[in-house]
N, C-alpha and C positions, 0 to 999 in steps of 0.2 A: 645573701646575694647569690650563693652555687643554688640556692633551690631556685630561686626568681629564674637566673639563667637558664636550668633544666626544663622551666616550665614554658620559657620562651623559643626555647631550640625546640619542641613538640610544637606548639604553636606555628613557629615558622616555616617547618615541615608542610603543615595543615595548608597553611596560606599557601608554602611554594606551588600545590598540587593542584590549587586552586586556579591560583594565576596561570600556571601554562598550561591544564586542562579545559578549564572553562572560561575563568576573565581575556586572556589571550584571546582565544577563537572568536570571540564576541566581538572583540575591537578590532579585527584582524576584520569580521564582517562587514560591522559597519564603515569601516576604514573602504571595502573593496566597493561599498553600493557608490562612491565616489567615483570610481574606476573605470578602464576599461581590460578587462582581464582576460586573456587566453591560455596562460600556461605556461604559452607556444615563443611568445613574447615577452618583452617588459612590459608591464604595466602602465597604464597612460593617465593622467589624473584629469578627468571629464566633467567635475560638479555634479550639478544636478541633471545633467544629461538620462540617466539613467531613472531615474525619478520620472520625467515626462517620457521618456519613452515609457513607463511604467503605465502613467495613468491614460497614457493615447490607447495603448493596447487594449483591443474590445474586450479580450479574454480576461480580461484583470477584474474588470467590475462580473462577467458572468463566473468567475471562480467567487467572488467574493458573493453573491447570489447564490450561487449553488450551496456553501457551505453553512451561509446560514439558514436555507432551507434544510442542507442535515443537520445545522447543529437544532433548529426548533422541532422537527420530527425527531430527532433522541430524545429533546426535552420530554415532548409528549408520549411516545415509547420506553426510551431507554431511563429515564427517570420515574415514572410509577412503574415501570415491573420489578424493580429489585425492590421497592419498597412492599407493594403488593403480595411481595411473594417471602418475604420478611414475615408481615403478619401472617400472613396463613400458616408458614412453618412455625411462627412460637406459639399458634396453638395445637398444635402436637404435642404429645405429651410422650410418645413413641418413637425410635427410629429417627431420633431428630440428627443424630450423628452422618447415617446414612444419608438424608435428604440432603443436608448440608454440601455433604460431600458431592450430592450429584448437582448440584446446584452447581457449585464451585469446577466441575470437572470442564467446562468448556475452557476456563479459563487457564487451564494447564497444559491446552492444546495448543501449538506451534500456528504462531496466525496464516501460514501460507497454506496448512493441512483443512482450518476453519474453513478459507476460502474456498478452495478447490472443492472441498464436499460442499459447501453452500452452491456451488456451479455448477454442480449433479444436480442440485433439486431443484434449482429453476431452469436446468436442462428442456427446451420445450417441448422435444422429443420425448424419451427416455425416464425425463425427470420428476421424481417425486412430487413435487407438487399438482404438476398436469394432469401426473398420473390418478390421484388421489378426487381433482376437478372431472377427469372422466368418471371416476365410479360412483360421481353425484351427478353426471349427466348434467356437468358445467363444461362451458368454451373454455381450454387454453387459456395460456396466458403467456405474450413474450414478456417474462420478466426485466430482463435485463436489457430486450433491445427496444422496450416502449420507453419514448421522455418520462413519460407519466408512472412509470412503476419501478424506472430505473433506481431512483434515489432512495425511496421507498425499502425498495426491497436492498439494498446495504444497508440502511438504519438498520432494521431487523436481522441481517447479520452479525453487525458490530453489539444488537443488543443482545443478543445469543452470546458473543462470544466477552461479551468484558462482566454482566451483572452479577458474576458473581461474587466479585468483592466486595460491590458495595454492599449486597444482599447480605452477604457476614456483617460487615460494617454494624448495617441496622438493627440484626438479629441483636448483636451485641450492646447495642442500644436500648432495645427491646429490654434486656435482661436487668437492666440498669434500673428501671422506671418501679418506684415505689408498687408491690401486689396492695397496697392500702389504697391506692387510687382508684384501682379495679373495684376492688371490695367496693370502697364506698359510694361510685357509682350504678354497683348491680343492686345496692341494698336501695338506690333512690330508683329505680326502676327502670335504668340506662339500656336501651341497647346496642345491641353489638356497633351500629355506625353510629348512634353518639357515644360509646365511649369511645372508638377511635378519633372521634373529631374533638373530644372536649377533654381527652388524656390522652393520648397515645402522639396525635399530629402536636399539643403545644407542647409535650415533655421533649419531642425531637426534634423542636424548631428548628434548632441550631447546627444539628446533626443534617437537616436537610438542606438549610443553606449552604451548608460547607460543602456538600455531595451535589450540587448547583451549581454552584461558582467551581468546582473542579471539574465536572460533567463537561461544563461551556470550554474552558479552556482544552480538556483531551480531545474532543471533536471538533472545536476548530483548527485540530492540529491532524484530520483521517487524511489518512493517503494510501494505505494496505489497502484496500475495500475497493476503490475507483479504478487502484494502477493493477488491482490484479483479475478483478471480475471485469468491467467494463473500459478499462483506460484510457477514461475522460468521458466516451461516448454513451447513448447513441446523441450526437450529433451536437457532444460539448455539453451534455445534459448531466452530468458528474465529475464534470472536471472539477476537483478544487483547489485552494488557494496550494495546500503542499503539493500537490500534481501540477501545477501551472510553474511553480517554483523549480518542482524538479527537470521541465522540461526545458526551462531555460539555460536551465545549468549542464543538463547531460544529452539533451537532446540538440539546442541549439547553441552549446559549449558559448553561452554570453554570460559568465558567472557574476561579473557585475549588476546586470538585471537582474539576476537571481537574488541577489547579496542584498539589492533593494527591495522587493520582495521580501524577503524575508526580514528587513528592519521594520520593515510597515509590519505584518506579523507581530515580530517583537512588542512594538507598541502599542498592538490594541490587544496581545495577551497580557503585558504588564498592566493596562488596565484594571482588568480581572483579577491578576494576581495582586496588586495593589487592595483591593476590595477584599480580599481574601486573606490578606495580614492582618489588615484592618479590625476584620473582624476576629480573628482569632484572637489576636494582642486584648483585642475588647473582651471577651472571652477567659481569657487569663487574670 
């Protein structure tokens, strides 16, 4: 019984840290999207008031368009480059230490420093990129003040600054995969992109699912990228759902619209992460 007890007092330790760190703040949220909150005030309990004011507002659906226009541009960027750059590095046979490491080195940088030097190089002046279009005898480019290259050019940021985790990930993956499956398709006369397509893509199915379904949910969660390069604009053209969120809370101090916001959030990342148990449990 004193062992059970000892194992239970750690335990309930665990749990206390839980409940008032994270369970708390959760319920405390969806408790406020009921609300009417100031701060300033007591609290006023309003229903679903907050809710239709939610889905009246035009910015709601254009935050919710915007994001999943970034989350499918990372799909298509930010999801083949770390894999892409996965296999090229494990056929090095040299120097794989270093690569690694420069691979990995964005991701050690402090995201407002990523930012700020990504705002140099689409600088239209000044900026690296323009600069580089002029000594190919190409037009400029307003990067960040065109609808059309706004979004675009943060995808490419965000994929600069996060892939190299995943890119170890895979690497590590990589490492994992029978050299007999190799062998045995260069001796059937395989190459290079069928054996990545008929070994290399079905040995990391699973590996890529997982880096999928976690992909979706960290991007539909960007808000460094919009609130520090473009903040929102041009013309509401990257506002997202976390930027429309944070506006309501700190910009137009309606924390209950916020708090609503952000359960709708909740529920269509638990989606995901629901799909993402799933398969892991399945997995195990």
């Amino acid at each position: 019984m004193r062992e059970n007890l000892t194992a239970y007092a750690f335990l309930g330790a665990g749990l206390l840290c839980f409940a008032v760190f994270s369970w708390s703040p959760i319920v405390r949220g969806l408790l406020l999207g009921f609300q009417q909150v100031s701060f300033a005030q007591p609290a006023t309990w309003v229903g679903w008031e907050n809710y239709r004011r939610l889905f009246d507002d035009p910015l709601f659906l254009t935050a919710w368009k915007n994001t999943g226009y970034f989350t499918l541009l990372a799909l298509v960027f930010g999801f083949a480059a770390p894999f892409v750059t996965a296999v090229v590095l494990n056929e090095f046979r040299h120097a794989r230490a270093y690569l690694r490491m420069t691979v990995y080195l964005p991701v050690m940088l402090p995201p407002i420093v990523t930012m700020l030097l990504w705002r140099w190089f689409y600088d239209p002046g000044p900026g690296l990129f323009n600069n580089v279009l002029k000594l190919l005898h190409l037009p400029g480019q307003q990067w960040l003040e065109s609808e059309n290259l706004a979004m675009l050019s943060l995808v490419l940021v965000s994929t600069w600054a996060n892939m190299g985790t995943t890119t170890l990930i895979y690497l590590a993956a990589l490492g994992s995969i029978p050299g007999e499956l190799y062998e045995a398709a260069e001796l059937d006369g395989a190459s290079i992109r069928r054996r990545l397509w008929h070994v290399t893509i079905p040995q990391l199915r699973f590996i890529l699912m997982i880096t999928l379904l976690l992909q979706i949910i960290g991007t539909m969660q960007v808000f460094i990228e919009p609130y520090v390069m473009t903040g929102g604009g041009p013309d509401d053209a990257t506002v997202t759902v976390l930027l429309l969120l944070y506006r309501y809370a700190f910009v137009y101090n309606d924390f209950g619209l916020a708090s609503a916001m952000s359960t709708v959030l909740f529920l269509v990342l638990g989606l995901f992460a629901g799909i993402y148990l799933r398969l892991t449990r399945g997995k195990g």
